[in-house]
KOLVEX-686418 format. One line per 10 residues: number of its first residue (from 0); for each residue x, z, y of C-alpha. Coordinates in nm, 4 decimals, decimal comma, padded with zeros to 6 digits. Last residue first. Example, Ala and Ser with C-alpha at 12.3 -4.5 7.8 and 13.67 -1.06 7.14 Angstrom:
BEGIN
1) 01,3670/00,7140/-00,1060 ~ 01,2300/00,7800/-00,4500
% end
This chain:
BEGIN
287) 03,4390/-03,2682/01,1325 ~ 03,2279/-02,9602/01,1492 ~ 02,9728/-03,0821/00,8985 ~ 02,7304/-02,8045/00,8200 ~ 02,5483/-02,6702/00,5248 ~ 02,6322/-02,3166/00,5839 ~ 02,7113/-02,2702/00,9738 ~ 02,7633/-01,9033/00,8881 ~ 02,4827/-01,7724/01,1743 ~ 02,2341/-02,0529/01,1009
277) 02,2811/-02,0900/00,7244 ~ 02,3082/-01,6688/00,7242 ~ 01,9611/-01,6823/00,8915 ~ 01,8215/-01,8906/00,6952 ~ 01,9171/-01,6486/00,4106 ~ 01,7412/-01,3762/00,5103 ~ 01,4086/-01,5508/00,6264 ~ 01,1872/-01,3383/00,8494 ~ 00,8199/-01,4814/00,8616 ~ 00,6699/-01,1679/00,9048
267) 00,9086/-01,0460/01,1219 ~ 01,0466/-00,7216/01,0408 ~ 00,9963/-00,3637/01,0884 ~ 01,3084/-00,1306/00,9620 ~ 01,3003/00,2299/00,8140 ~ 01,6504/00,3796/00,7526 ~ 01,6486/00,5058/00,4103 ~ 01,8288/00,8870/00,3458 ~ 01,9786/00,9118/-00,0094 ~ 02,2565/00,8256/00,1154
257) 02,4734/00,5654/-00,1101 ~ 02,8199/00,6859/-00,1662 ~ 03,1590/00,8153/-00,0153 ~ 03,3162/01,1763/-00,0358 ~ 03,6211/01,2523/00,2315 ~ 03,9111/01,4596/00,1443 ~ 04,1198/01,7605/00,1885 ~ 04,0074/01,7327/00,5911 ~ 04,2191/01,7075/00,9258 ~ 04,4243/01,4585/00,7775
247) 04,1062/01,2708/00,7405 ~ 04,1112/01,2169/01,1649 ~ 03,7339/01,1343/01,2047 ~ 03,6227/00,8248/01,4617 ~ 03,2631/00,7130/01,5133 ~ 03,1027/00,4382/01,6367 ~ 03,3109/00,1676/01,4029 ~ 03,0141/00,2108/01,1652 ~ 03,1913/00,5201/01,1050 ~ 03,5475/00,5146/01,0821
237) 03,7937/00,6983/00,8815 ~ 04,1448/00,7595/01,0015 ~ 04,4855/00,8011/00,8456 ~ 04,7864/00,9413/00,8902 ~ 04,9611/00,9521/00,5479 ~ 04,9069/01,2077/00,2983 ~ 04,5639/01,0527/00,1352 ~ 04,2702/01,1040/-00,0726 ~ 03,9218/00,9144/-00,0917 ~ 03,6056/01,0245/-00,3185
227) 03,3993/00,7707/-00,4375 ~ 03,0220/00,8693/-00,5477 ~ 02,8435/00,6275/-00,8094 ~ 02,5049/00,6345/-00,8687 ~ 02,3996/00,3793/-00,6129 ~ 02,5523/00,0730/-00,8210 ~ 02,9165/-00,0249/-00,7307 ~ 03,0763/-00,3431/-00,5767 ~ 03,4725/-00,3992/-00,6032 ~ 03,6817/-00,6232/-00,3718
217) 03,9947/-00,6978/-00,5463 ~ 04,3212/-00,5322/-00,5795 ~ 04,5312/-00,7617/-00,7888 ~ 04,7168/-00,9384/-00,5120 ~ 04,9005/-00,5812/-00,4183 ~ 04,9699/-00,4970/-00,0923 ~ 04,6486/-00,5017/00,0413 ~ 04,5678/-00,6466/00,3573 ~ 04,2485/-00,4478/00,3390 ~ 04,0972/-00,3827/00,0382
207) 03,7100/-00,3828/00,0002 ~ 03,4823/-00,1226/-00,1715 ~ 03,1410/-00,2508/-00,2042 ~ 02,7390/-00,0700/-00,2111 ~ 02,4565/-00,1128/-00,4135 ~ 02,0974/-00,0342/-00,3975 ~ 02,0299/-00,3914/-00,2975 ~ 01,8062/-00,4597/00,0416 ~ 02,1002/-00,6431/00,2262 ~ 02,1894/-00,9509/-00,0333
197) 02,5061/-00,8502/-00,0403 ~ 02,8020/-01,1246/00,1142 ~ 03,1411/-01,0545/-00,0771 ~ 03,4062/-00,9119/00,0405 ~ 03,6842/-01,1418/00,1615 ~ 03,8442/-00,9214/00,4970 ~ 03,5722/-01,0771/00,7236 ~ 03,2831/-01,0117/00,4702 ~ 03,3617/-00,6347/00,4984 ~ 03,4052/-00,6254/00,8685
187) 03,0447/-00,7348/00,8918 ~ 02,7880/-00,9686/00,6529 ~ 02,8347/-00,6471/00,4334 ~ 02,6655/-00,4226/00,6295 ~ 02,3202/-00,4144/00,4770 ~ 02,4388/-00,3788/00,1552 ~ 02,6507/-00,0618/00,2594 ~ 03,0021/-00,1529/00,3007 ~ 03,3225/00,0933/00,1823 ~ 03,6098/-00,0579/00,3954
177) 03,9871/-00,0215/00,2885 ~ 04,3243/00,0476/00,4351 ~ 04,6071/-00,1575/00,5977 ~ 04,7923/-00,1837/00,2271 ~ 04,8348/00,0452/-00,0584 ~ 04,5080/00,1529/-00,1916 ~ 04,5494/00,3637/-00,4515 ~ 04,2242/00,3433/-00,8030 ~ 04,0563/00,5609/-01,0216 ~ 04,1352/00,8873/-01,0268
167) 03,7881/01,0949/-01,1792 ~ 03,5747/01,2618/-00,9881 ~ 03,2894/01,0227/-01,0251 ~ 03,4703/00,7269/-00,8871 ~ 03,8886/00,9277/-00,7207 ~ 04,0438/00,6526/-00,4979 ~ 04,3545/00,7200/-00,3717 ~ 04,4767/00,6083/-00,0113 ~ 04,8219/00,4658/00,0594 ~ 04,8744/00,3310/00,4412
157) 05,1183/00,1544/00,5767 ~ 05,3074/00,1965/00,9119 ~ 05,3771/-00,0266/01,1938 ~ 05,0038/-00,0492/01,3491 ~ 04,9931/00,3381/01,3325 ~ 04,6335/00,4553/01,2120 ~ 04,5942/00,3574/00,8610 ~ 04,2185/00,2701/00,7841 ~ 03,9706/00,4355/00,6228 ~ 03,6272/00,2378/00,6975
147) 03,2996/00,3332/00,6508 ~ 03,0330/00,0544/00,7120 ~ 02,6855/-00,0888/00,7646 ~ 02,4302/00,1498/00,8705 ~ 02,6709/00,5075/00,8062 ~ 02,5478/00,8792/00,7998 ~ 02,7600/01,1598/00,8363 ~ 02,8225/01,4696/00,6481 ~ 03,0870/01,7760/00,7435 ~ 03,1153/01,9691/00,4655
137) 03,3136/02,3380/00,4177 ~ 03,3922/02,5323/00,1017 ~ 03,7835/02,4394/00,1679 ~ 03,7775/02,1470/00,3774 ~ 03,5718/01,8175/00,2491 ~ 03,4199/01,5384/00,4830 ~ 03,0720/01,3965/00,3306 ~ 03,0044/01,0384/00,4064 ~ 02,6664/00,8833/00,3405 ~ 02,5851/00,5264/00,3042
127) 02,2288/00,4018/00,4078 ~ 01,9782/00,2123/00,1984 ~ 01,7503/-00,0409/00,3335 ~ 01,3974/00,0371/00,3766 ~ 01,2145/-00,3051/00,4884 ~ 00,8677/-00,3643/00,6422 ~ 00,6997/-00,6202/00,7123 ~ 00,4843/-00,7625/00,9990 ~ 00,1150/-00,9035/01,0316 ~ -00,0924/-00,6133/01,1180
117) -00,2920/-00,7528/01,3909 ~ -00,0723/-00,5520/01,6691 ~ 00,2414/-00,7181/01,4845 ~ 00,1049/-01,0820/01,4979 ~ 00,0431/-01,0418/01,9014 ~ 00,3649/-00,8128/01,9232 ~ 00,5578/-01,0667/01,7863 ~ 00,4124/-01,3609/02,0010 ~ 00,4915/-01,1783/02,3318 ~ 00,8440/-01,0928/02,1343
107) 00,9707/-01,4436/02,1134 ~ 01,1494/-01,4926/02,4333 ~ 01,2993/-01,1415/02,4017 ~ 01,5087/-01,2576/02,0962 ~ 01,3840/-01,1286/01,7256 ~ 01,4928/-00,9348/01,4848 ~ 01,8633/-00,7764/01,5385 ~ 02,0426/-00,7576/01,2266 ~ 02,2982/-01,0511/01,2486 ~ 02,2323/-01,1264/01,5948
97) 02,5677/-01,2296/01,7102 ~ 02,5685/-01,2886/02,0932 ~ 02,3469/-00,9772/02,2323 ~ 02,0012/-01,0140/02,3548 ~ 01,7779/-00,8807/02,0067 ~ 01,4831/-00,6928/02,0524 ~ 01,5524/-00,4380/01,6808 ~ 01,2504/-00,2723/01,5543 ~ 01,2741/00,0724/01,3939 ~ 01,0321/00,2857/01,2450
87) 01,0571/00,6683/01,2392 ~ 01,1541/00,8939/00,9337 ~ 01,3001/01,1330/01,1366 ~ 01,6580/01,0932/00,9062 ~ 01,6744/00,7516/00,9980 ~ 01,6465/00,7711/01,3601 ~ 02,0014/00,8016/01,5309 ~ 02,1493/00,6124/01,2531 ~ 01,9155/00,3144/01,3017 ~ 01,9434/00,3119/01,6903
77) 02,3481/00,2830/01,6890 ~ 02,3536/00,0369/01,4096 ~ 02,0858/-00,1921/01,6427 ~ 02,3162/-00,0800/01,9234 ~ 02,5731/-00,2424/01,7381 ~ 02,3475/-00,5300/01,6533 ~ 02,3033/-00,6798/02,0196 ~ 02,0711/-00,5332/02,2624 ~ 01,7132/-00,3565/02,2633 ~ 01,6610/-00,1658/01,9577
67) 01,2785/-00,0469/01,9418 ~ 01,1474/00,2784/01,7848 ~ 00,8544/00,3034/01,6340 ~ 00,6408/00,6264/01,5564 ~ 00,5937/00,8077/01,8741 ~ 00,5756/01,0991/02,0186 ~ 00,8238/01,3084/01,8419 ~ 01,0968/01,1166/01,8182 ~ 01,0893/01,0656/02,2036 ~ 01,0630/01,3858/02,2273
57) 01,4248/01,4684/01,9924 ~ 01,5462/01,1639/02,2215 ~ 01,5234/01,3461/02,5524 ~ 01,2565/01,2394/02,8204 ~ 01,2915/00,9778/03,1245 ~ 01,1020/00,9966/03,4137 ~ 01,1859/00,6669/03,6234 ~ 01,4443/00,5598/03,9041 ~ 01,5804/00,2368/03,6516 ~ 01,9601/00,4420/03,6055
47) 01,7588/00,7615/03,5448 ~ 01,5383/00,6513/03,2500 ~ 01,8197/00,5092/03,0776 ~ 02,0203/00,8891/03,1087 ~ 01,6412/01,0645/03,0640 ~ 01,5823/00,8891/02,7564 ~ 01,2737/00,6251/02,8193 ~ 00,8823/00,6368/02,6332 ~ 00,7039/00,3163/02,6867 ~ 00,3480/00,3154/02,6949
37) 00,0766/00,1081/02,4731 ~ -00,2294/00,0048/02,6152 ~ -00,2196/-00,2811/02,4193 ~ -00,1674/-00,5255/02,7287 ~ 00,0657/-00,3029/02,8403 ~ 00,2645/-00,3505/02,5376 ~ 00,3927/-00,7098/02,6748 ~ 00,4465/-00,5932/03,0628 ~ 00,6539/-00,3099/02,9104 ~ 00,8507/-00,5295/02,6883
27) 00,9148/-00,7630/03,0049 ~ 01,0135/-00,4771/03,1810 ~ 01,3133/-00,3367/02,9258 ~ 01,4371/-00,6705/02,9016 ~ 01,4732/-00,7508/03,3249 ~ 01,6586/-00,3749/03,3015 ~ 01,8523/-00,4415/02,9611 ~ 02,2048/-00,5208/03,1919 ~ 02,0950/-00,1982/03,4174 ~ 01,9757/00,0245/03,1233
17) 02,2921/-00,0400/02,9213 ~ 02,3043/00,1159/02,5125 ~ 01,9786/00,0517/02,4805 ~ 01,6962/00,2679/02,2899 ~ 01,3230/00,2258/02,3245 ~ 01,0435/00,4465/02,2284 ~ 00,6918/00,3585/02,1577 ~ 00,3812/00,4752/02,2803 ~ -00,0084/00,5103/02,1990 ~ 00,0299/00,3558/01,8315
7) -00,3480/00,4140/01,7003 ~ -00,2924/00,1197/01,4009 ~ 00,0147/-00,0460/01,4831 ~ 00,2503/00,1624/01,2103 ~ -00,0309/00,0864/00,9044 ~ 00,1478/00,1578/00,6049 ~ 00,1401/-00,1420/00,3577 ~ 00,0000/00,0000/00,0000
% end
């Protein structure tokens, strides 16, 4: 059974990273949902920069029940890990340059919102990764969208990480470092260092080399019952979604795997996965 998100929506939320570049965006989504008599709920910091009442995001998450992304796909990222664990909806306006995860541009969200407000929309629950920092009996957890990367941080130095599936040593990576990708991320940094392309709802997630010193180290993919647990000596940082930044010298070792929080997407009706990586990859298409 579909759930219902446009049936008695009063408000929705909107998250952007720049209120003054997504100022003519913001207003045209305002002018669209006024015609449903639904408001538009601000953080105080956007909300300040455009001279209105803004309110903080734990509100915003409170009064309403979709959430829309206006920018390019790291503020998508940004938006989904903000929200996942409330449960909300997200929607992703997309006026960046890439537009791998975004939705739709602004020039097609008047139709959108006309199919959306009659129930025609889907929605997708991809899964998250999760990474869980180790010291002593202490755990710091964070949630990734599309990638955690441990990667060496001196530019002349290597870096040798071990690899530990289930507990058990498994694997060193000797090299520049290596990216674990969620499904969902791995059109990103994972695809650019030879990882293989996901198809983004799977319950799986992929461990991918970088610059690897070794030509048998491959990129690896793993089911959603799997946990990987990385060690190392050398200086070395782990990033998340390439938003955050955690020294793991500081910790005895960080945990990887799927989360078993789902961020909660809407999505065009007639949203097409893989025309989209035809358009965005050029598949099919004679450069010469």
């Amino acid at each position: 059974m579909m759930i219902e998100i446009h049936k008695n929506l009063k408000a929705v939320g909107i998250l952007t990273r720049n209120a003054i570049d997504q100022k003519d965006a913001i207003n045209t989504l305002k002018k669209i949902l006024e015609k449903y008599e639904v408001s538009v709920l601000l953080e105080h910091h956007i909300a300040a920069e455009l001279n209105e009442v803004g309110c903080s995001l734990d509100e915003m998450l409170k009064n309403t029940n979709l959430i829309i992304s206006v920018g390019g796909d790291g503020n998508f990222i940004s938006t989904c890990r903000k929200c996942a664990s409330s449960g909300v909806f997200v929607f992703g306006v997309h006026t960046g340059h890439l537009g791998f995860l975004t939705d739709v541009t602004l020039n097609q969200c008047d139709k959108f919102f006309e199919e959306f407000f009659r129930g025609c929309y889907e929605i997708e629950k991809p899964y998250m990764l999760e990474a869980k920092f180790k010291k002593d009996d202490k755990i710091m957890e964070k949630l990734a969208f599309n990638d955690i990367v441990l990667m060496r941080r001196k530019i002349d130095s290597t870096s040798n990480i071990e690899a530990f599936l289930n507990s058990k040593y498994f694997n060193s990576y000797f090299g520049d470092g290596v990216i674990i990708s969620s499904a969902m991320g791995s059109t990103a940094y994972n695809m650019s260092a030879g990882g293989a392309i996901i198809y983004p709802l799977c319950d799986v997630f992929s461990l991918t080399p970088v610059c690897s010193h070794s030509l048998t180290q491959r990129p690896l993919i793993l089911p959603k019952e799997f946990k990987v647990e990385f060690k190392s000596c050398d200086d070395v940082v782990v990033l998340i979604d390439g938003q955050d930044r955690v020294d793991l010298k500081n910790y005895t070792s960080v945990e990887v795997g799927i989360s078993d929080v789902r961020v909660n997407l809407i999505r065009h009706k007639d949203r097409d996965y893989f025309e989209i990586l035809k358009q965005k990859l050029r598949w099919g298409h004679n450069d010469k």
